[in-house]
PDB file of N, CA, C and O in Angstrom:
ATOM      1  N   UNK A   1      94.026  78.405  87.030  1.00  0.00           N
ATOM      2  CA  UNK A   1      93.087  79.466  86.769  1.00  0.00           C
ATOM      3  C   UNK A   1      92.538  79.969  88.095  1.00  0.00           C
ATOM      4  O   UNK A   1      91.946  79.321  88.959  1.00  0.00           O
ATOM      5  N   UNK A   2      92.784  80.969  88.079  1.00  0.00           N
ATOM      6  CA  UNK A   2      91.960  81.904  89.555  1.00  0.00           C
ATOM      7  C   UNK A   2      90.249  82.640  89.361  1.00  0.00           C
ATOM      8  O   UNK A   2      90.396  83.814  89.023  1.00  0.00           O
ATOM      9  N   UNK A   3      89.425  82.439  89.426  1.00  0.00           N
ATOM     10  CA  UNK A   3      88.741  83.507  89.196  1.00  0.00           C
ATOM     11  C   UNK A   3      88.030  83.978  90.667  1.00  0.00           C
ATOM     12  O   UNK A   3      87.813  83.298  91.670  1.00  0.00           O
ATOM     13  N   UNK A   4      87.843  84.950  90.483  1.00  0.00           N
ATOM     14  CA  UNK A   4      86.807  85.927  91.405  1.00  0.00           C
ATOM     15  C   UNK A   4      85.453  86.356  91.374  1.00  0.00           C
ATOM     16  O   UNK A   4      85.150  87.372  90.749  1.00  0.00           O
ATOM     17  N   UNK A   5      84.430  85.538  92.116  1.00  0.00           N
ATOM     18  CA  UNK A   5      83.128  86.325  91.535  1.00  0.00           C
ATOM     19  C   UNK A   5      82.432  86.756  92.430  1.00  0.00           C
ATOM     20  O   UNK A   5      82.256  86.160  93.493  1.00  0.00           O
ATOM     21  N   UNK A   6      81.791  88.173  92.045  1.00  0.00           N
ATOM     22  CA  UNK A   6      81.462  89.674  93.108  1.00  0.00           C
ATOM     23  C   UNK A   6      79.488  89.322  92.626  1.00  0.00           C
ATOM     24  O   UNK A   6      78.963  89.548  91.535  1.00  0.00           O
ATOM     25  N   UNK A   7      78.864  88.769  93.810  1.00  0.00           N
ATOM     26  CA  UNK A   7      77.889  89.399  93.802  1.00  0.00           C
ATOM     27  C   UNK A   7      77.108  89.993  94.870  1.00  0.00           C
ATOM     28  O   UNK A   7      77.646  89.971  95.977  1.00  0.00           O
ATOM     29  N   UNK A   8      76.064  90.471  94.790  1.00  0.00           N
ATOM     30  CA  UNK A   8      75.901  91.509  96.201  1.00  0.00           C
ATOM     31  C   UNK A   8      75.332  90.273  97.602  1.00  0.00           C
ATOM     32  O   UNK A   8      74.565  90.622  98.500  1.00  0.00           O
ATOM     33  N   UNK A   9      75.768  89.225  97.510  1.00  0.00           N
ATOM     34  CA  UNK A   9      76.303  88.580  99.141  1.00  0.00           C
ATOM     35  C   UNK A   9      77.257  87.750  99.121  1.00  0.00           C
ATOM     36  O   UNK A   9      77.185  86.862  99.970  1.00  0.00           O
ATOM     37  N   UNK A  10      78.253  87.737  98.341  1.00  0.00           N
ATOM     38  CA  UNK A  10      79.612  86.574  98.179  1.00  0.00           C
ATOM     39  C   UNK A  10      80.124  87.401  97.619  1.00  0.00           C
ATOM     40  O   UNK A  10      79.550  88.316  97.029  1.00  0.00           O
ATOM     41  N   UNK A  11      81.493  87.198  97.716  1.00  0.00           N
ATOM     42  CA  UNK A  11      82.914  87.270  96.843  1.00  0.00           C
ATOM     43  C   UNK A  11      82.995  85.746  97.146  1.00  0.00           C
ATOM     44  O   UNK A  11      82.687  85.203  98.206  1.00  0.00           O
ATOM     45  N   UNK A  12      83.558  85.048  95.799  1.00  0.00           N
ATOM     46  CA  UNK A  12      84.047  83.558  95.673  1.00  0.00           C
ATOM     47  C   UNK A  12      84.923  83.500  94.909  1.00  0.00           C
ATOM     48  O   UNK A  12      84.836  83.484  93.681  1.00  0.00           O
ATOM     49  N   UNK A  13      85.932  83.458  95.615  1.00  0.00           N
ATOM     50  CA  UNK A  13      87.406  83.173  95.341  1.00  0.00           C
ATOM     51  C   UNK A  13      87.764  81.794  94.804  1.00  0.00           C
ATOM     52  O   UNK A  13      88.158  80.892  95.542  1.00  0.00           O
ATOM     53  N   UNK A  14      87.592  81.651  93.316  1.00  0.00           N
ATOM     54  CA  UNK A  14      87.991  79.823  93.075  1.00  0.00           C
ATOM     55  C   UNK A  14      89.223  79.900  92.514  1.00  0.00           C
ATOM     56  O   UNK A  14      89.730  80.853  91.922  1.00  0.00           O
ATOM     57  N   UNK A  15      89.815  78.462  92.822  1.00  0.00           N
ATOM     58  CA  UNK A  15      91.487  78.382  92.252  1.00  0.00           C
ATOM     59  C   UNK A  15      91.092  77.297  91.715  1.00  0.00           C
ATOM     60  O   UNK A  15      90.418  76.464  92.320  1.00  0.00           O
ATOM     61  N   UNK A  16      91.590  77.152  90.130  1.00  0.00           N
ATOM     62  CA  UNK A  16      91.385  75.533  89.103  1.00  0.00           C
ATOM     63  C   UNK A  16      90.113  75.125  88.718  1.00  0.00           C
ATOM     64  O   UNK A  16      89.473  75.853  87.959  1.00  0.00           O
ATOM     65  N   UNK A  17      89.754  74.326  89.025  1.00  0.00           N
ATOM     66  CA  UNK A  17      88.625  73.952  88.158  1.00  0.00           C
ATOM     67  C   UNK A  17      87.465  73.742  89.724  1.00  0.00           C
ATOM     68  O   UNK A  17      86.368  73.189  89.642  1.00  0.00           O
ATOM     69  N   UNK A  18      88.015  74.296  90.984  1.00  0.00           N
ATOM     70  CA  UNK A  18      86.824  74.751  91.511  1.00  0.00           C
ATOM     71  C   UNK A  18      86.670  73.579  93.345  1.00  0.00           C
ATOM     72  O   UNK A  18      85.769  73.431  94.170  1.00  0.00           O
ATOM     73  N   UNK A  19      87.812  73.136  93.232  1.00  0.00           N
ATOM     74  CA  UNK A  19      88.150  71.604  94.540  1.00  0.00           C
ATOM     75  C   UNK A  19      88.456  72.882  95.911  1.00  0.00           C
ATOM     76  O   UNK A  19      88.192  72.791  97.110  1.00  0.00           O
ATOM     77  N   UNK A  20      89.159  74.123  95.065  1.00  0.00           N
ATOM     78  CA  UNK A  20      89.991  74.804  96.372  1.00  0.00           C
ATOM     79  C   UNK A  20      88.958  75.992  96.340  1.00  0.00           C
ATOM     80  O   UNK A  20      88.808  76.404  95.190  1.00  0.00           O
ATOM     81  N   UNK A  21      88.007  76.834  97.525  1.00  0.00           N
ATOM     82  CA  UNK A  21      87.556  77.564  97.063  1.00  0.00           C
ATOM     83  C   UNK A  21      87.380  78.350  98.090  1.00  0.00           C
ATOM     84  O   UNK A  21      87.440  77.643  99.096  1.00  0.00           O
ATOM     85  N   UNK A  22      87.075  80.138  98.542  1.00  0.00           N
ATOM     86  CA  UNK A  22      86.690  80.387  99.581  1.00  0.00           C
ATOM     87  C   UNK A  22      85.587  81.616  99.162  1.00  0.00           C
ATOM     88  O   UNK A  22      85.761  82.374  98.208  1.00  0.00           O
ATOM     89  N   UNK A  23      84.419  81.652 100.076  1.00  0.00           N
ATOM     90  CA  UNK A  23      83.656  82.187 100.302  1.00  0.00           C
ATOM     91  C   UNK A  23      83.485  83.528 101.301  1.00  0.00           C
ATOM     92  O   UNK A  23      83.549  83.290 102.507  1.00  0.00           O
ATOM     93  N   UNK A  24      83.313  84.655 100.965  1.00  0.00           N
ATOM     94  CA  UNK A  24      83.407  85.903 101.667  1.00  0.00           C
ATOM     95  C   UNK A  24      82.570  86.804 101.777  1.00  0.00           C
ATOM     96  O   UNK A  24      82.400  87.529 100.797  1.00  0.00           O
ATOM     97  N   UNK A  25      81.445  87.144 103.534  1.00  0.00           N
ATOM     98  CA  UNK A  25      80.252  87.478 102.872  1.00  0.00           C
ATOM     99  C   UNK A  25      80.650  89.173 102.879  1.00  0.00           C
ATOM    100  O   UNK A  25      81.759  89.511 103.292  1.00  0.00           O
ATOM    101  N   UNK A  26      79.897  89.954 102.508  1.00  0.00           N
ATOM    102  CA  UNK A  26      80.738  91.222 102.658  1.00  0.00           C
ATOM    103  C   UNK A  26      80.208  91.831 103.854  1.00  0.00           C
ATOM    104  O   UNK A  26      80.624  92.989 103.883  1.00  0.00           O
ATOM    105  N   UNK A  27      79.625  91.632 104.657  1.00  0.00           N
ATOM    106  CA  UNK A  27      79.563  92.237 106.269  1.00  0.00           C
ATOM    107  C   UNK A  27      80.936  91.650 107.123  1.00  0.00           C
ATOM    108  O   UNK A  27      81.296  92.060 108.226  1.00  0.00           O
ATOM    109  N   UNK A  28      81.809  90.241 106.053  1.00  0.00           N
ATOM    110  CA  UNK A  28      82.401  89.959 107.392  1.00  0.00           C
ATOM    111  C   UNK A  28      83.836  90.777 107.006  1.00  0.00           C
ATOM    112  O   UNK A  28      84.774  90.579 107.778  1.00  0.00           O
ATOM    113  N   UNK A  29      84.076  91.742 105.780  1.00  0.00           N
ATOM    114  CA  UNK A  29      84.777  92.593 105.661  1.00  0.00           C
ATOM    115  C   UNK A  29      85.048  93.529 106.114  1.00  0.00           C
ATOM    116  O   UNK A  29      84.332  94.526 106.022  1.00  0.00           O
ATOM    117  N   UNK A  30      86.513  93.492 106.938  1.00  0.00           N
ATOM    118  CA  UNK A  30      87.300  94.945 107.749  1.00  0.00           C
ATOM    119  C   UNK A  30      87.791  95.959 106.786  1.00  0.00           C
ATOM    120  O   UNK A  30      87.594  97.170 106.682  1.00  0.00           O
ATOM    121  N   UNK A  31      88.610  94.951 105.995  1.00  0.00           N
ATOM    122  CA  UNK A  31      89.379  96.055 105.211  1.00  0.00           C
ATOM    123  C   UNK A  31      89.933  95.280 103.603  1.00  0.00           C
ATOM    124  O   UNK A  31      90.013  94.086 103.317  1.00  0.00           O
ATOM    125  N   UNK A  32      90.281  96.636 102.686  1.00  0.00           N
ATOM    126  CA  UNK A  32      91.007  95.948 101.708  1.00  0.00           C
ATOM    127  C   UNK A  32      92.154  97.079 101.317  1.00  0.00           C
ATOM    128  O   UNK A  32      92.030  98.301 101.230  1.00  0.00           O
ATOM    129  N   UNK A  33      93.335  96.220 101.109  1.00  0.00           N
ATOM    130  CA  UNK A  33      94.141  96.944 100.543  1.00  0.00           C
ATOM    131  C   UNK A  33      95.048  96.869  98.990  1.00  0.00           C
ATOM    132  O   UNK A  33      95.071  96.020  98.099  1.00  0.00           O
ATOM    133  N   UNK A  34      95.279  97.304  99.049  1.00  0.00           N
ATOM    134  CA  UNK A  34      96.190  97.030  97.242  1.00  0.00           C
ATOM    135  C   UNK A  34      97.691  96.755  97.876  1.00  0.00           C
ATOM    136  O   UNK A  34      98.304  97.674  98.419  1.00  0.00           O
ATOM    137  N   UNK A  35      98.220  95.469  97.770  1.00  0.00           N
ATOM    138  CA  UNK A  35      99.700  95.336  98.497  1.00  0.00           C
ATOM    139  C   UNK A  35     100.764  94.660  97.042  1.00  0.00           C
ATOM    140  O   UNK A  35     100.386  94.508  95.880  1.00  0.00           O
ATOM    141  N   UNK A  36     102.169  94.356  97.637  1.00  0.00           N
ATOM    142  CA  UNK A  36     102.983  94.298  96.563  1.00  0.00           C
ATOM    143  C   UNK A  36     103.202  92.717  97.597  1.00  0.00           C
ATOM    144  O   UNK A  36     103.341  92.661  98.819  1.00  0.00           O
ATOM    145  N   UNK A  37     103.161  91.395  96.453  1.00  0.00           N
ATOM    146  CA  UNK A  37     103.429  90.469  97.299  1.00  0.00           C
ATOM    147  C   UNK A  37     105.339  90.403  96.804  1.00  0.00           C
ATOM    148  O   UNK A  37     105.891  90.830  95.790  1.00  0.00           O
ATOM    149  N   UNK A  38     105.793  89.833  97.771  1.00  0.00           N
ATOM    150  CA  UNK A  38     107.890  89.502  97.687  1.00  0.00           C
ATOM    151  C   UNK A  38     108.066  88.466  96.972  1.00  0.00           C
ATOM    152  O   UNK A  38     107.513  87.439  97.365  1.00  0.00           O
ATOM    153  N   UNK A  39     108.630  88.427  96.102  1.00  0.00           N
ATOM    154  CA  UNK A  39     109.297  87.749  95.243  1.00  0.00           C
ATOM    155  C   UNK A  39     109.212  86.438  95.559  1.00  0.00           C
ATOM    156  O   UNK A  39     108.886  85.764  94.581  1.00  0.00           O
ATOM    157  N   UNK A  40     109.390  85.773  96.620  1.00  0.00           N
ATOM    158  CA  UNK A  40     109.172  84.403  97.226  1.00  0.00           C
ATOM    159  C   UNK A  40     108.065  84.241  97.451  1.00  0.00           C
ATOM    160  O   UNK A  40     107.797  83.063  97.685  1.00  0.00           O
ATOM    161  N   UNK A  41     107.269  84.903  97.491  1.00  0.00           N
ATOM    162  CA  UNK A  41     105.821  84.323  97.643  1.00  0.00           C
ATOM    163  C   UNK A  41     105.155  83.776  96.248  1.00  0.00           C
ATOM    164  O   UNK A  41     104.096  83.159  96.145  1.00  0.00           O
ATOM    165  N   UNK A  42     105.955  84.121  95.321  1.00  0.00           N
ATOM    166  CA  UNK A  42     105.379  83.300  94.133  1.00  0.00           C
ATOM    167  C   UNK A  42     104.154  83.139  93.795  1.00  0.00           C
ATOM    168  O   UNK A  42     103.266  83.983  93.905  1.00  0.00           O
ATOM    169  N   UNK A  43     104.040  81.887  93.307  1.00  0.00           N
ATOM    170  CA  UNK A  43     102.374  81.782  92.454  1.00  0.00           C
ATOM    171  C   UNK A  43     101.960  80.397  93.336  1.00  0.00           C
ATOM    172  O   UNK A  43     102.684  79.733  94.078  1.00  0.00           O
ATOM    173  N   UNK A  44     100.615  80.211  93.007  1.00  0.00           N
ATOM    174  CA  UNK A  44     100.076  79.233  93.504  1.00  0.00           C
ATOM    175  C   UNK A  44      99.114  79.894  94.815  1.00  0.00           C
ATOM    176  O   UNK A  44      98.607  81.001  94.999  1.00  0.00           O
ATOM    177  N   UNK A  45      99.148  78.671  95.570  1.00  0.00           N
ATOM    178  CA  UNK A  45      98.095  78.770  96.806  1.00  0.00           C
ATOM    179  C   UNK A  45      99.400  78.489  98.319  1.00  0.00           C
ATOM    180  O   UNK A  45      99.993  77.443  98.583  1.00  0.00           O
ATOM    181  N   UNK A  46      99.490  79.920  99.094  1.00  0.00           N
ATOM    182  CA  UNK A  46     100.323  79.346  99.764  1.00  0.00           C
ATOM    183  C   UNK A  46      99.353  80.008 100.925  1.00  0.00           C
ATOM    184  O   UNK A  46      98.317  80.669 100.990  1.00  0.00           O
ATOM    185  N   UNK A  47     100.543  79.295 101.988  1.00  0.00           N
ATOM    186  CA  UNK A  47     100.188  80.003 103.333  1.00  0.00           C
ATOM    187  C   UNK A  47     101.334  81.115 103.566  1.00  0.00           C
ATOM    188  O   UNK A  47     102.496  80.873 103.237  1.00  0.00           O
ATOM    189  N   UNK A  48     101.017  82.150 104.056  1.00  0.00           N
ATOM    190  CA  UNK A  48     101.811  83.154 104.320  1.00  0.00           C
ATOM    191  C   UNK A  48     101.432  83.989 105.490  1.00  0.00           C
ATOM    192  O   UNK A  48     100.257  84.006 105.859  1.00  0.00           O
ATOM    193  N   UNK A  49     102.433  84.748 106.156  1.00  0.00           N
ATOM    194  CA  UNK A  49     102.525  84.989 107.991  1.00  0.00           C
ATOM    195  C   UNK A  49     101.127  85.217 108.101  1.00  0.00           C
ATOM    196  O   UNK A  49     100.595  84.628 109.042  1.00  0.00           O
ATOM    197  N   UNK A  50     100.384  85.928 107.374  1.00  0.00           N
ATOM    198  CA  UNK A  50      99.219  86.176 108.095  1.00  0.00           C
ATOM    199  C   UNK A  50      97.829  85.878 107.657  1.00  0.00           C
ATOM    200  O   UNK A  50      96.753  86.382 107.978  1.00  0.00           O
ATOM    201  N   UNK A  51      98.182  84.812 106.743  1.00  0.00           N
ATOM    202  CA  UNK A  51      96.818  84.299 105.706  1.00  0.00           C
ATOM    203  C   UNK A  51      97.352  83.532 105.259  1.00  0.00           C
ATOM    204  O   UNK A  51      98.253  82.849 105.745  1.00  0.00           O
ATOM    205  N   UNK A  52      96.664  83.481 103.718  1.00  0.00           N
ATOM    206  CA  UNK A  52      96.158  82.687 102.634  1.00  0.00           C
ATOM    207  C   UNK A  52      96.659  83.671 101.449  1.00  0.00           C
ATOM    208  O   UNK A  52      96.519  84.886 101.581  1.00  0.00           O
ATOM    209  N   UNK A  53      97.263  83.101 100.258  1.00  0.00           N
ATOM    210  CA  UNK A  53      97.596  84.021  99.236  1.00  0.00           C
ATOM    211  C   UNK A  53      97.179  82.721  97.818  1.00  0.00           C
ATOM    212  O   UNK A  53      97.556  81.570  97.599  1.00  0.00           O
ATOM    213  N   UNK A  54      96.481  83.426  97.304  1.00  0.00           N
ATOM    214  CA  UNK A  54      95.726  82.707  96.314  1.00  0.00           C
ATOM    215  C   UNK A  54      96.195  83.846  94.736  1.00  0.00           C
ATOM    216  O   UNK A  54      95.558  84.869  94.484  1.00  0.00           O
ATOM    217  N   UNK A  55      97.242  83.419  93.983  1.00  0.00           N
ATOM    218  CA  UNK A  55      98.113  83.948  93.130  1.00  0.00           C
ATOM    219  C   UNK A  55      98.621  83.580  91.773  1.00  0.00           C
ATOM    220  O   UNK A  55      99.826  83.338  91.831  1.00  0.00           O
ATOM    221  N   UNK A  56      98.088  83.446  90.488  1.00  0.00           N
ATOM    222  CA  UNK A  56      98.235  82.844  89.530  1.00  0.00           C
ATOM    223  C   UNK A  56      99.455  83.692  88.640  1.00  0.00           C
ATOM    224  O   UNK A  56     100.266  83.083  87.943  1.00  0.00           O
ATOM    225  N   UNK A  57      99.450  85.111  88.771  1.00  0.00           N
ATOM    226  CA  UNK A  57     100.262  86.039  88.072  1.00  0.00           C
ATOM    227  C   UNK A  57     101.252  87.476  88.616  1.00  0.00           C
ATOM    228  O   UNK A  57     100.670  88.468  89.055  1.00  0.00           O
ATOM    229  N   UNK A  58     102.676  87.427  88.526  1.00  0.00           N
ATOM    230  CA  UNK A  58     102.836  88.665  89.271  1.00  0.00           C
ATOM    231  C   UNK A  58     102.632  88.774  90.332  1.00  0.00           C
ATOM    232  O   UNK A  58     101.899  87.982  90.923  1.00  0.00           O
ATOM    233  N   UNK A  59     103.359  90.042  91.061  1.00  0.00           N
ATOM    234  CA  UNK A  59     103.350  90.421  91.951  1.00  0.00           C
ATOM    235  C   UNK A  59     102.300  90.730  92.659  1.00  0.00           C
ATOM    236  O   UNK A  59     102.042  89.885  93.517  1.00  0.00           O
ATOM    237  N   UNK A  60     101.448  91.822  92.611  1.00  0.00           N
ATOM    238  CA  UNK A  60     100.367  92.535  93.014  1.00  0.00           C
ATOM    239  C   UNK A  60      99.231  91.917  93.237  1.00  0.00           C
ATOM    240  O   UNK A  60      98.871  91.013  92.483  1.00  0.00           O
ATOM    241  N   UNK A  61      98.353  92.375  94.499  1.00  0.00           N
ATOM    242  CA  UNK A  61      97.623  91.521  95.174  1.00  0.00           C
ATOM    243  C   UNK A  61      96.594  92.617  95.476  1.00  0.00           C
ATOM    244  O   UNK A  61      96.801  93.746  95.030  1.00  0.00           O
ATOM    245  N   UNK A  62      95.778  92.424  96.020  1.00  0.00           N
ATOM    246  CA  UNK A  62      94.573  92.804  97.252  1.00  0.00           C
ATOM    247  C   UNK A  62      94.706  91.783  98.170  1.00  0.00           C
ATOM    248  O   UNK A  62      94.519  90.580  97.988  1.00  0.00           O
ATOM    249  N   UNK A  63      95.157  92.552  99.500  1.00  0.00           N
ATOM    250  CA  UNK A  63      94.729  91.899 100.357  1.00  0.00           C
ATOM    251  C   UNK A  63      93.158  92.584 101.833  1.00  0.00           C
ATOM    252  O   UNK A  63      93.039  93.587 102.538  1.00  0.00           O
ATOM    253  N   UNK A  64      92.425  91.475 101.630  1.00  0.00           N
ATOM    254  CA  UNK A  64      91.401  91.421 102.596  1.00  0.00           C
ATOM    255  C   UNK A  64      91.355  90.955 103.747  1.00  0.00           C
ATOM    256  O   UNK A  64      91.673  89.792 103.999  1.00  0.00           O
ATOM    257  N   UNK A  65      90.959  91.776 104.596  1.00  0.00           N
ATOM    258  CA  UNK A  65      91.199  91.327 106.229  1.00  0.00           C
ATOM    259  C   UNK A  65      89.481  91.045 106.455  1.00  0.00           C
ATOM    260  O   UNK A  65      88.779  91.808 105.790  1.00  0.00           O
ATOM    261  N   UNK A  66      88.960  90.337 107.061  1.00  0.00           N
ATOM    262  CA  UNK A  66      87.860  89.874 107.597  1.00  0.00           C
ATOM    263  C   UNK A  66      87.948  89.158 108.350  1.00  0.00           C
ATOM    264  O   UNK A  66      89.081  88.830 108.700  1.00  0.00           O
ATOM    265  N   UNK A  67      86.447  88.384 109.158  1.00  0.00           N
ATOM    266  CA  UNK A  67      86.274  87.946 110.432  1.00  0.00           C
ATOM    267  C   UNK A  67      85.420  86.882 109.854  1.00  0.00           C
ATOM    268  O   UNK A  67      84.506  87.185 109.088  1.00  0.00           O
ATOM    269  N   UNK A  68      85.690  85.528 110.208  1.00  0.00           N
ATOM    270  CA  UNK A  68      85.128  84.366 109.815  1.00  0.00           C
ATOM    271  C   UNK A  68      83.698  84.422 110.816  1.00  0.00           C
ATOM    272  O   UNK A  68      83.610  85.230 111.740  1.00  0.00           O
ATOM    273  N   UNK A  69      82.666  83.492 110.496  1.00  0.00           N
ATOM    274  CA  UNK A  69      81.547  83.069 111.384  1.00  0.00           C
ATOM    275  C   UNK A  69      81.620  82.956 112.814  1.00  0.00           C
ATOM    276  O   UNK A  69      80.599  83.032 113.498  1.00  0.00           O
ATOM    277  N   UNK A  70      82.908  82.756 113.377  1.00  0.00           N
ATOM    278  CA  UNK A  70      82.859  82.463 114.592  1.00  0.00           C
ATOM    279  C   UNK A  70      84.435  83.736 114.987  1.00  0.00           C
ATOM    280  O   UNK A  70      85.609  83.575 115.320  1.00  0.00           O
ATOM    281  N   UNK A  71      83.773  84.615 114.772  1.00  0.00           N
ATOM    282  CA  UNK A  71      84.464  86.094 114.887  1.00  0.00           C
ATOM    283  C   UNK A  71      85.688  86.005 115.062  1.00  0.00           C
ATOM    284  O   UNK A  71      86.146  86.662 115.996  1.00  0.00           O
ATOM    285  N   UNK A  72      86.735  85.078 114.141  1.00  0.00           N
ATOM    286  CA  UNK A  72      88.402  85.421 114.162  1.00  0.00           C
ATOM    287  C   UNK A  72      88.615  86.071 112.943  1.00  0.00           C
ATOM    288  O   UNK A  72      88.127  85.926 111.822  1.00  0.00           O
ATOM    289  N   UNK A  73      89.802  87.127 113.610  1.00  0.00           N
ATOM    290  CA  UNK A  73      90.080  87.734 112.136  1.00  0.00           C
ATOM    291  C   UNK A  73      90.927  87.108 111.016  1.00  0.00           C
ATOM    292  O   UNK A  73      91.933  86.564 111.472  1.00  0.00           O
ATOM    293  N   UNK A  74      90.835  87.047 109.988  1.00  0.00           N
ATOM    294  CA  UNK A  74      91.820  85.973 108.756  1.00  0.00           C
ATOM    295  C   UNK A  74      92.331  87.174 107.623  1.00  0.00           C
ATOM    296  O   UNK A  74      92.108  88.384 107.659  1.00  0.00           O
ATOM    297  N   UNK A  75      92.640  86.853 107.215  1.00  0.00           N
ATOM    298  CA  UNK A  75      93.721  87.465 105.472  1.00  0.00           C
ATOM    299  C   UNK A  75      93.641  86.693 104.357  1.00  0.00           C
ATOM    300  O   UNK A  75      93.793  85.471 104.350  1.00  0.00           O
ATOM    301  N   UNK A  76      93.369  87.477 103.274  1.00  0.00           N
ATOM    302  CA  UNK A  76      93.675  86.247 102.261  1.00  0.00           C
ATOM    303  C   UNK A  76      94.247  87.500 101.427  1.00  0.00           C
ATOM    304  O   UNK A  76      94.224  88.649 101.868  1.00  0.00           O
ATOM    305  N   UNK A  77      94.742  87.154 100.223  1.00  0.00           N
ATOM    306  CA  UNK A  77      95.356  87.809  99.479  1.00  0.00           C
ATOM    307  C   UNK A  77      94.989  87.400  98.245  1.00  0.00           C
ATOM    308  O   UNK A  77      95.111  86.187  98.081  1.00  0.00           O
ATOM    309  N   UNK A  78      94.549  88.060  97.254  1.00  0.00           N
ATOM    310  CA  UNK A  78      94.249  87.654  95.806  1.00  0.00           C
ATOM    311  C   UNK A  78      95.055  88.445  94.656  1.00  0.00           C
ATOM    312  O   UNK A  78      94.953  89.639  94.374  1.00  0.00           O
ATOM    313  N   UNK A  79      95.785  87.586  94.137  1.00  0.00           N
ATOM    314  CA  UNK A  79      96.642  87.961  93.108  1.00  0.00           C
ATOM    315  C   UNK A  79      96.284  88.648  91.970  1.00  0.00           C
ATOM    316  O   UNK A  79      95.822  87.875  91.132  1.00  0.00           O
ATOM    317  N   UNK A  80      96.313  89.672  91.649  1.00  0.00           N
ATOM    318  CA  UNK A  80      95.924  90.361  90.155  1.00  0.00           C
ATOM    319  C   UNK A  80      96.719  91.075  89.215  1.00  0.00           C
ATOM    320  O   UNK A  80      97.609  91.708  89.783  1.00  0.00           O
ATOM    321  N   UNK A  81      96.711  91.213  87.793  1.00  0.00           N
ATOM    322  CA  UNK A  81      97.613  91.829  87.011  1.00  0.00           C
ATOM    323  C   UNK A  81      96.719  93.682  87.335  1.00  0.00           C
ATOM    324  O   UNK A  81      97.193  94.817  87.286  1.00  0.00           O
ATOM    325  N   UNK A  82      95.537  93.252  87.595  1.00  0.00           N
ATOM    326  CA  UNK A  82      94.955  94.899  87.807  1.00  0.00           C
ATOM    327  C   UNK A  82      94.179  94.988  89.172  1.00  0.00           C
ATOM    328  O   UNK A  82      92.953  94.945  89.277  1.00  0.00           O
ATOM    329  N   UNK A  83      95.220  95.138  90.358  1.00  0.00           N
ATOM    330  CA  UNK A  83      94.668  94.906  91.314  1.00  0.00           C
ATOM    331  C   UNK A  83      93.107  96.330  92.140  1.00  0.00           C
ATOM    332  O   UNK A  83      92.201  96.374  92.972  1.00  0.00           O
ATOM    333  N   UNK A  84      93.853  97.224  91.037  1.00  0.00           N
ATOM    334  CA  UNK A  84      92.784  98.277  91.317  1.00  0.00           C
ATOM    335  C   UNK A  84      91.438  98.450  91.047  1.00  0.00           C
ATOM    336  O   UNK A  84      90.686  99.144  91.731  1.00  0.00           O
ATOM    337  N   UNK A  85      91.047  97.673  89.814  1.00  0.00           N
ATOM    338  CA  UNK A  85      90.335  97.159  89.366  1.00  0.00           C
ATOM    339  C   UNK A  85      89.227  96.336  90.355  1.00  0.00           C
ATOM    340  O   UNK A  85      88.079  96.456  90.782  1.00  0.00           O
ATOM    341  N   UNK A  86      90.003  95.720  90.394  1.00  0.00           N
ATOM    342  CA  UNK A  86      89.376  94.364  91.463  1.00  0.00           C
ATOM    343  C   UNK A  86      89.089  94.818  92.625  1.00  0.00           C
ATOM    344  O   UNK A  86      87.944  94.564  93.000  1.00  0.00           O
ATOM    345  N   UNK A  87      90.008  95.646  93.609  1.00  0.00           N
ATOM    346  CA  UNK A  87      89.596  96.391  94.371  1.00  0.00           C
ATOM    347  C   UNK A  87      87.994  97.364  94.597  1.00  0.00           C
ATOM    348  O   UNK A  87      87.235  97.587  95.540  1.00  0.00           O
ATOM    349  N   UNK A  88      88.057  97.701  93.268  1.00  0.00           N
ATOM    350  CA  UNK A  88      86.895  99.406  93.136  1.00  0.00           C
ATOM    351  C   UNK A  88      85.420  98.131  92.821  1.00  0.00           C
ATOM    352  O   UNK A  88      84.304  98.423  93.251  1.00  0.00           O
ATOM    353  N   UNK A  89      85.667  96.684  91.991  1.00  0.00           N
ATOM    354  CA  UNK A  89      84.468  96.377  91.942  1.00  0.00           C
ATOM    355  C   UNK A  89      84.168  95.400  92.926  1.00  0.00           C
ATOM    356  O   UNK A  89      83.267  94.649  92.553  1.00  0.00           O
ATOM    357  N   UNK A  90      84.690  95.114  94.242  1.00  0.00           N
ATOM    358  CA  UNK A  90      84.291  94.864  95.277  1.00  0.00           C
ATOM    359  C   UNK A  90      83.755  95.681  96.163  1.00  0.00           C
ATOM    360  O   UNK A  90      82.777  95.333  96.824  1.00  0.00           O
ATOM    361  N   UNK A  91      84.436  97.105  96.318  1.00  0.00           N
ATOM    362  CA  UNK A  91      83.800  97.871  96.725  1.00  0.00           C
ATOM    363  C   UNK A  91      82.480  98.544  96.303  1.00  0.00           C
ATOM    364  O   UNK A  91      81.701  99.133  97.053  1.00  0.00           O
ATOM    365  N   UNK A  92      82.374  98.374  95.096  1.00  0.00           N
ATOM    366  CA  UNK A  92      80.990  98.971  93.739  1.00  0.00           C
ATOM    367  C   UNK A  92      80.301  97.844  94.373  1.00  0.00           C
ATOM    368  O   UNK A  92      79.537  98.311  95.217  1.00  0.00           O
ATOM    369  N   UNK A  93      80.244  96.748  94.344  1.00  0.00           N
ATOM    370  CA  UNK A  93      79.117  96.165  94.550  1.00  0.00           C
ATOM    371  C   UNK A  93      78.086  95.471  95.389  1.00  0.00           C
ATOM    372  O   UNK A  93      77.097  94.762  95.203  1.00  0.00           O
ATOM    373  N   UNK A  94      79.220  96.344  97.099  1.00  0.00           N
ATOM    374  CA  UNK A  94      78.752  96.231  98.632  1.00  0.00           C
ATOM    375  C   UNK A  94      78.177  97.288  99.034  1.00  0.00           C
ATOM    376  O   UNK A  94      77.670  97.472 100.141  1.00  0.00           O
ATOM    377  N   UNK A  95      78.254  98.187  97.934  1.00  0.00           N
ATOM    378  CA  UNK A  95      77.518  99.900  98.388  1.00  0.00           C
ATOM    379  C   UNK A  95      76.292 100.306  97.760  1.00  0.00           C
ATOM    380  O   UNK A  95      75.793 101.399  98.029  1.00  0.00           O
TER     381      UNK A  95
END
């Protein structure tokens, strides 16, 4: 189980019942995009060239570029059947 929860100072990204988890404040957000993940990247929790891909279903992702606490930039990628969705209410609820 993946879930995502948007409130106005976290995005919290949990995978399962909550052991694997990441935290995202939204100032440390560059960018987001709507991407198509490759066929080999599959499901689950992997590492991939330029992040983290956190993926329970399908192809389609958001991926987020941000800058951790100690200002490096990272990627993660979050898997969605409606990635546009997910997209517009991250953005809805940093503005």
């Amino acid at each position: 189980m993946l879930r995502v929860s948007i409130n106005e100072d976290t995005i919290h990204i949990i995978y399962g019942v909550g052991l694997i988890h990441i935290r995202i404040k939204p100032q440390e957000i560059k960018s987001i995009e709507i991407v198509t993940n490759p066929w080999y990247y599959g499901l689950g929790i992997k590492i991939i060239p330029k992040g983290m891909l956190y993926n329970i279903q399908g192809k389609h992702a958001i991926e987020m570029t941000y800058s951790n606490e100690k200002g490096k930039e990272k990627i993660v990628r979050i898997g969605s059947a409606k990635p546009h969705l997910l997209k517009e209410a991250i953005l809805s609820a940093f503005n």
